[in-house]
C-alpha positions in Angstrom: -0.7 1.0 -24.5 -0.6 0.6 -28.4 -4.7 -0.1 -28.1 -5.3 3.0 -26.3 -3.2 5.1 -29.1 -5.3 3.7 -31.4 -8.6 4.7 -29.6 -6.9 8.1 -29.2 -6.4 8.7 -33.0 -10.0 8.0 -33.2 -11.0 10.2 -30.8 -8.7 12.8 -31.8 -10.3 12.7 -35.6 -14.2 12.6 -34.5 -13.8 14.8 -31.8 -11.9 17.6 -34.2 -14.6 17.3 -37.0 -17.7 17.4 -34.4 -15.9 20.5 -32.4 -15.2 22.3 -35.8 -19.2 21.8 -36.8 -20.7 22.3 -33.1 -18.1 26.0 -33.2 -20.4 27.1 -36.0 -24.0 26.5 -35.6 -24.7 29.7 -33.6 -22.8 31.7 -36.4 -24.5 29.7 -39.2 -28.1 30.3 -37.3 -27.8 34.0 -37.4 -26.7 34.1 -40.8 -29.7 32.3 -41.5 -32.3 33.5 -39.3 -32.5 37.1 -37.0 -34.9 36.1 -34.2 -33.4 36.4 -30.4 -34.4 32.5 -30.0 -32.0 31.4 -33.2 -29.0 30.4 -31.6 -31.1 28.7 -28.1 -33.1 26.5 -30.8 -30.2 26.0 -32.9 -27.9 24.8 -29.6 -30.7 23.2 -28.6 -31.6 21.0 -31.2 -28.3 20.2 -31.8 -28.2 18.6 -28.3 -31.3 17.0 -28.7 -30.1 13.4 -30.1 -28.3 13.0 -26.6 -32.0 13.0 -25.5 -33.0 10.9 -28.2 -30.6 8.6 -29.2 -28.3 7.8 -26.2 -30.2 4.7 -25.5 -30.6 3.1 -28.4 -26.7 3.8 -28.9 -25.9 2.1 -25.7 -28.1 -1.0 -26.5 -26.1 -1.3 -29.7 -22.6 -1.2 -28.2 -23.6 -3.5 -25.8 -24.8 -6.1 -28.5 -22.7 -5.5 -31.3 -18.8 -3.7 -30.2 -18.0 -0.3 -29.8 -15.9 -0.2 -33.0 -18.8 -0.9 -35.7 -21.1 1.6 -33.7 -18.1 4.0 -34.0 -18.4 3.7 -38.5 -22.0 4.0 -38.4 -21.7 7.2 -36.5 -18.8 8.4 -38.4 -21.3 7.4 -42.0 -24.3 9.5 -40.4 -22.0 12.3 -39.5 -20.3 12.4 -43.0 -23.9 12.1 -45.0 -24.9 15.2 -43.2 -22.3 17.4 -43.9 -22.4 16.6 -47.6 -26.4 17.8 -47.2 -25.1 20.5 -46.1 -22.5 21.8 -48.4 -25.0 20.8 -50.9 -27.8 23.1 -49.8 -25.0 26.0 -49.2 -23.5 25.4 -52.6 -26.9 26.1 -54.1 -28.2 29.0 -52.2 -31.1 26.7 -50.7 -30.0 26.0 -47.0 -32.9 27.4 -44.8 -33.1 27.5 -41.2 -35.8 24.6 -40.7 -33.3 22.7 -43.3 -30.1 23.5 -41.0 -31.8 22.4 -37.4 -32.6 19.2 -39.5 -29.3 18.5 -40.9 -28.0 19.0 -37.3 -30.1 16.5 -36.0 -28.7 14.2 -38.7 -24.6 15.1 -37.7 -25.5 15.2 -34.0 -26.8 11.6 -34.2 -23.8 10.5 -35.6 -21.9 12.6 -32.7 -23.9 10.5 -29.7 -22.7 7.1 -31.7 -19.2 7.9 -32.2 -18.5 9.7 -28.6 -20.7 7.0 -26.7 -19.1 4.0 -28.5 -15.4 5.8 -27.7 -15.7 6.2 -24.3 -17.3 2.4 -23.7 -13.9 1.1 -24.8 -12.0 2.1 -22.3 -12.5 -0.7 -20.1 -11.7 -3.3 -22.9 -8.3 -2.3 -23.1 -7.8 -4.9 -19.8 -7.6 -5.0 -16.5 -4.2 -3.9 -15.8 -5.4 -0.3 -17.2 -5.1 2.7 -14.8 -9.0 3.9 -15.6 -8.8 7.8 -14.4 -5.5 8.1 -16.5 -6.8 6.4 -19.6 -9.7 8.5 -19.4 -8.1 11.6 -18.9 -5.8 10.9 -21.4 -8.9 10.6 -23.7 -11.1 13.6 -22.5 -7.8 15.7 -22.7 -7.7 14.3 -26.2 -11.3 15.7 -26.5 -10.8 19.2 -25.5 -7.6 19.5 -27.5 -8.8 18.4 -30.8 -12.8 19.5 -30.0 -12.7 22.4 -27.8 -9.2 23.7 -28.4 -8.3 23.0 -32.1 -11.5 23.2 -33.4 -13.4 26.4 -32.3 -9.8 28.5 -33.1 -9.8 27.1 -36.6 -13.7 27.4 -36.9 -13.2 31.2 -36.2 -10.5 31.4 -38.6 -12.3 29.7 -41.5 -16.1 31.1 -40.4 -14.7 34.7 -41.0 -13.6 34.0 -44.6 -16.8 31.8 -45.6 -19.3 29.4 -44.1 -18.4 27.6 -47.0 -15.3 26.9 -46.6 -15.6 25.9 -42.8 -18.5 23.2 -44.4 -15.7 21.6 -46.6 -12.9 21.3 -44.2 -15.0 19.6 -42.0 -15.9 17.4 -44.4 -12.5 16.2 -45.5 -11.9 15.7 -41.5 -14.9 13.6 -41.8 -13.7 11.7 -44.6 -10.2 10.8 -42.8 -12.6 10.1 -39.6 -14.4 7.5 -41.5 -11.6 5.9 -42.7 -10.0 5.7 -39.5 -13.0 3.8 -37.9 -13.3 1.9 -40.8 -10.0 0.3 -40.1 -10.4 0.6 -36.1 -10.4 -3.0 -34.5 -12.1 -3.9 -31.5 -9.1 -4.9 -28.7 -11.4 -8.2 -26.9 -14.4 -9.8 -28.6 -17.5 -8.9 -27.2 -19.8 -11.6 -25.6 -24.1 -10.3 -25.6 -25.3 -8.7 -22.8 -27.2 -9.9 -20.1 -31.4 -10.6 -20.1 -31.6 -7.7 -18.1 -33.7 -5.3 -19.9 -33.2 -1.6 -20.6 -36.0 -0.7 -18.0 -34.7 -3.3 -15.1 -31.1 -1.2 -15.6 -32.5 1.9 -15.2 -34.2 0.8 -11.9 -31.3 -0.7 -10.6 -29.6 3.0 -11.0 -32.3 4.5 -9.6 -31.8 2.3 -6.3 -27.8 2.9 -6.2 -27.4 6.2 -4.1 -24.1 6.8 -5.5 -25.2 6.2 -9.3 -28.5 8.4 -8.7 -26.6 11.2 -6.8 -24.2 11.1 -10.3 -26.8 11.2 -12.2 -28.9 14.3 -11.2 -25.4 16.1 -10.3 -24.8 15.8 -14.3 -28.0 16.6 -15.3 -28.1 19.8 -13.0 -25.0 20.5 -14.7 -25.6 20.1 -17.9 -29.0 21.5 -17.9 -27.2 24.7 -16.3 -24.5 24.7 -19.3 -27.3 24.2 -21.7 -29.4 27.7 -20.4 -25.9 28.9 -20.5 -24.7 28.3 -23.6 -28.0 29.1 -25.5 -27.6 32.9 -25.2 -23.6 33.3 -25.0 -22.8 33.8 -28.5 -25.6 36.8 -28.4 -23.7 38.0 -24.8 -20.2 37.8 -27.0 -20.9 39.4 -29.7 -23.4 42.3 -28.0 -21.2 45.8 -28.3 -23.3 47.2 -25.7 -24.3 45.4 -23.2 -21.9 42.3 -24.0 -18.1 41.6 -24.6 -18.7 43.0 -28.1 -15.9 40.1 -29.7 -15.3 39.4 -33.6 -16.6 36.3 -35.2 -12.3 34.9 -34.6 -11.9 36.0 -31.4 -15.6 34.3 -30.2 -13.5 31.1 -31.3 -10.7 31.9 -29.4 -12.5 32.9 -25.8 -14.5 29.1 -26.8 -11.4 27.3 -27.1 -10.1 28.2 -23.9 -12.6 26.2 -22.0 -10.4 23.6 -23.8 -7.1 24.8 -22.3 -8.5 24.7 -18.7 -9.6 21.2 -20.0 -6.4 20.2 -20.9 -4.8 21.1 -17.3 -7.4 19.3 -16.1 -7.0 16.0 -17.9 -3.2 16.9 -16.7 -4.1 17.1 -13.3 -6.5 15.3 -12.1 -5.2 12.0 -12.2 -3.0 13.4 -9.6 -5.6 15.4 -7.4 -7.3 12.3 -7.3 -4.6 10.6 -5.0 -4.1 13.9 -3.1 -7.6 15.5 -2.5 -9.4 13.3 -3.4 -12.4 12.8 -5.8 -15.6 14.2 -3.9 -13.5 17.3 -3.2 -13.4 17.2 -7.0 -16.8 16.5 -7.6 -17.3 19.8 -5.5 -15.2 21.7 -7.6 -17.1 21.1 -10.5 -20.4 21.8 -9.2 -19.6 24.9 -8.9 -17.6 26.6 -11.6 -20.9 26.2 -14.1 -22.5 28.6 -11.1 -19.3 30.8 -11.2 -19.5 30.9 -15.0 -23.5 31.9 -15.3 -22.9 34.6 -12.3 -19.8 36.4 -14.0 -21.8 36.6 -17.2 -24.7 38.0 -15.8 -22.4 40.8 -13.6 -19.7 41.5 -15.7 -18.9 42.8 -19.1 -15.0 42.1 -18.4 -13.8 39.6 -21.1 -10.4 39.0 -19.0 -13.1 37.4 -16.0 -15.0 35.3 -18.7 -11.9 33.8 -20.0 -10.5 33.1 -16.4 -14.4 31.3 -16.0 -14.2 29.4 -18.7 -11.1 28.2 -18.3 -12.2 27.2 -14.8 -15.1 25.6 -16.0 -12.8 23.4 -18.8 -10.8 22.1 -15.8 -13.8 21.3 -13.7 -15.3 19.0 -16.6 -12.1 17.4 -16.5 -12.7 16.5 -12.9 -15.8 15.5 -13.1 -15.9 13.4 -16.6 -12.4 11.7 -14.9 -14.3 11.2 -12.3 -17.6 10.4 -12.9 -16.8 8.0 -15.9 -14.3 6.4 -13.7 -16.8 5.3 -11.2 -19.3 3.7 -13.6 -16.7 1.7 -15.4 -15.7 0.6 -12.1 -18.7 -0.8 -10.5 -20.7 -1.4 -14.3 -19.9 -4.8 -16.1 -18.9 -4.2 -19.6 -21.5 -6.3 -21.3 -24.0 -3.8 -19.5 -21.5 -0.5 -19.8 -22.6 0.7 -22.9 -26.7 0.8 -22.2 -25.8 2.7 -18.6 -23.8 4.8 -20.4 -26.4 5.4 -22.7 -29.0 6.1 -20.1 -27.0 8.3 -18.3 -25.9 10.3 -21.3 -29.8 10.6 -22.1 -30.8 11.3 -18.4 -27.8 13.8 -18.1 -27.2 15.4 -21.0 -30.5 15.2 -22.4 -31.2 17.8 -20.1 -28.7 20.3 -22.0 -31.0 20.7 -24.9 -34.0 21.3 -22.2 -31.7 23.8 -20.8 -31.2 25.5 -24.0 -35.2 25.2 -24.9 -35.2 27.2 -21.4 -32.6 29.4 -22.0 -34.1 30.9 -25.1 -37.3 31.1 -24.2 -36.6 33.4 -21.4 -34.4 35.2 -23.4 -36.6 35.9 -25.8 -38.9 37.3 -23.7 -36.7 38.8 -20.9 -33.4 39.0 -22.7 -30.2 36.5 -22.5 -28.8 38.0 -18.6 -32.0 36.6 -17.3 -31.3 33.4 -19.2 -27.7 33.3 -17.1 -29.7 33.8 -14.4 -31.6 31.0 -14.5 -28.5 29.0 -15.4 -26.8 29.8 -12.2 -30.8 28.7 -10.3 -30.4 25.1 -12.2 -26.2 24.7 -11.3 -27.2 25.7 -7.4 -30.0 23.3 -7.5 -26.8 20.5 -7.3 -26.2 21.5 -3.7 -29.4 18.7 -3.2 -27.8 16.3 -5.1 -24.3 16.5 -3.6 -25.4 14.6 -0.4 -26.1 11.0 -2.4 -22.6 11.1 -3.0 -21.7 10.1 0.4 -20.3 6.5 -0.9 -17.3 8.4 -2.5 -16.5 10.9 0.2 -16.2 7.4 2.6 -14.2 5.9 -0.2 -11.4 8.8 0.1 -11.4 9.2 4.0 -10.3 5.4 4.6 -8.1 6.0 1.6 -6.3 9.3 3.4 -6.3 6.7 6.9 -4.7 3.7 4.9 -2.1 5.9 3.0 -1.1 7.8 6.6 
């Protein structure tokens, strides 16, 4: 227990200082630059590294530990927000210079969030895996999704500034925290098997395939989504028309639903089940794209995107679970990487989509494609059979 509270203070620090940053860019964009694409690219390339990066991030964990990985990210992380608040301090932070820098913090983001969740399973085998990791993804969405876009709002609407040197002192503490973070069981060096031999072993597992292209689907959908939401919020006519404050409020509540979920679904699990919960999450992305597109009600967003918080919940409790079931640990962190690069590596592709057609057509079309990509998981769905078998003979062995 005492190695999982430290994880959790980790977690708890990186997750706030990478929420507080990730609240800003679209607000930061438009300050910067007018164009309808500005906050898709920004979004975008922000998401890009999980693209980029994951891999190489899983093959370190893998052959050094989860902890060092953890202080580089945290030192990447913290040399890109002081390049920031330099460039702000003297009047020279340009657009091209911003989508840079948040290449720079979001590399350090894949690190530190990849290298967290891979040491779950080293905390023994006596560990209860849903509840640790809901205990850590509600850590998540309190500190990154809840905390941080409420205070981001606050601080954005007095100065960008100021926002820029919070983050870094949250950085600072971050650092120092990883610094001084221990790995809990020494790590022995992964198997021969290369990076390419994993990835066709995934592709041959049903189960693992049909989690993979569920995610991606998903997180393609979020990123079309999320590229054009800040221009829907803040739109007076055709939008919510919502303050700079109150856009970080209606964020952060994807963070409550979150929190009910990391609550919850521990239990659900035992009750309904985890494909039923699987389900769920499908399709509140599709929920959230179609209310956006049809309504102008803010009440009905919020209700959505506190849906949608408690459906990533389910399916990162869920999802995560399974892989650090069936995955050896000297192997966990590359499949995690490869699956954070096949998954959400499509979120940036998403957002390159997103803005594109929103550009051209305006962002509701852009929600409408986001709700084409979230049904497309109905295919997928099927390859998950193994888990739906998995809970039926646990419901006949528990009557």
């Amino acid at each position: 227990m005492q190695n999982l509270i430290k994880i959790l203070i980790v977690a708890a620090l990186n997750f706030l200082g990478e929420g507080l940053y990730r609240a800003s860019i679209p607000i930061i964009a438009i300050a910067l630059e007018t164009k309808p694409s500005t906050v898709g690219v920004s979004v975008a390339i922000s998401k890009l590294p999980w693209l980029s990066a994951s891999i190489i991030v899983g093959v370190a964990i893998d052959r050094y530990a989860p902890n060092i990985v953890i202080q580089i990210g945290a030192l990447i992380r913290l040399s890109g927000l002081f390049a920031l608040a330099t460039l702000l301090s003297n009047g020279q932070l340009t657009f091209h210079a911003f989508l840079l820098i948040s290449l720079i913090i979001s590399t350090g983001d894949v690190a530190t969030e990849v290298a967290i969740q891979t040491s779950i399973p080293s905390l023994g085998s006596k560990i209860n895996l849903p509840n640790a990791n809901a205990k850590l993804y509600g850590t998540q969405m309190v500190a990154g999704q809840l905390v941080a876009p409420a205070t981001a709002g606050v601080l954005l609407a007095t100065s960008i500034d100021l926002l820029v040197t919070f983050a870094i002192s949250i950085q600072i503490t971050t650092t120092a925290f990883a610094i001084f973070y221990k790995p809990v069981t020494p790590r022995s060096l992964p198997p021969r098997s290369s990076t390419i031999e994993l990835i066709k072993k995934i592709f041959k597992h049903r189960t693992l395939l049909g989690i993979f292209a569920v995610g991606s689907l998903m997180m393609a959908s979020y990123g079309a989504w999320s590229s054009v939401f800040a221009l829907y919020a803040f739109d007076s006519c055709n939008g919510l028309g919502m303050t700079t404050a109150n856009y970080g409020l209606m964020m952060s509540s994807i963070a409550l639903g979150a929190l009910a979920g990391a609550i919850l679904i521990p239990k659900l699990i035992s009750t309904i089940g985890e494909f039923s919960l699987i389900c769920f999450a499908s399709s509140a992305i599709f929920m959230l794209a179609i209310i956006c597109l049809l309504s102008q009600s803010s009440a009905l967003v919020l209700i959505a995107l506190i849906l949608y918080g408690t459906s990533l919940s389910a399916w990162n409790v869920v999802a995560i679970s399974y892989r650090q079931r069936i995955i050896p640990s000297q192997m966990l962190g590359r499949v995690t990487g490869i699956y954070r690069t096949i998954s959400w590596g499509a979120m940036p592709l998403g957002a390159f989509l997103g803005a594109a057609i929103a550009s051209k057509y305006g962002y509701p079309a852009a929600f409408g494609a986001a709700a084409i990509i979230s049904g497309l998981q109905l295919l997928a769905i099927p390859l998950l059979n193994e888990i739906r078998e998995e809970n039926n003979e646990k419901k006949i062995h528990t009557r």
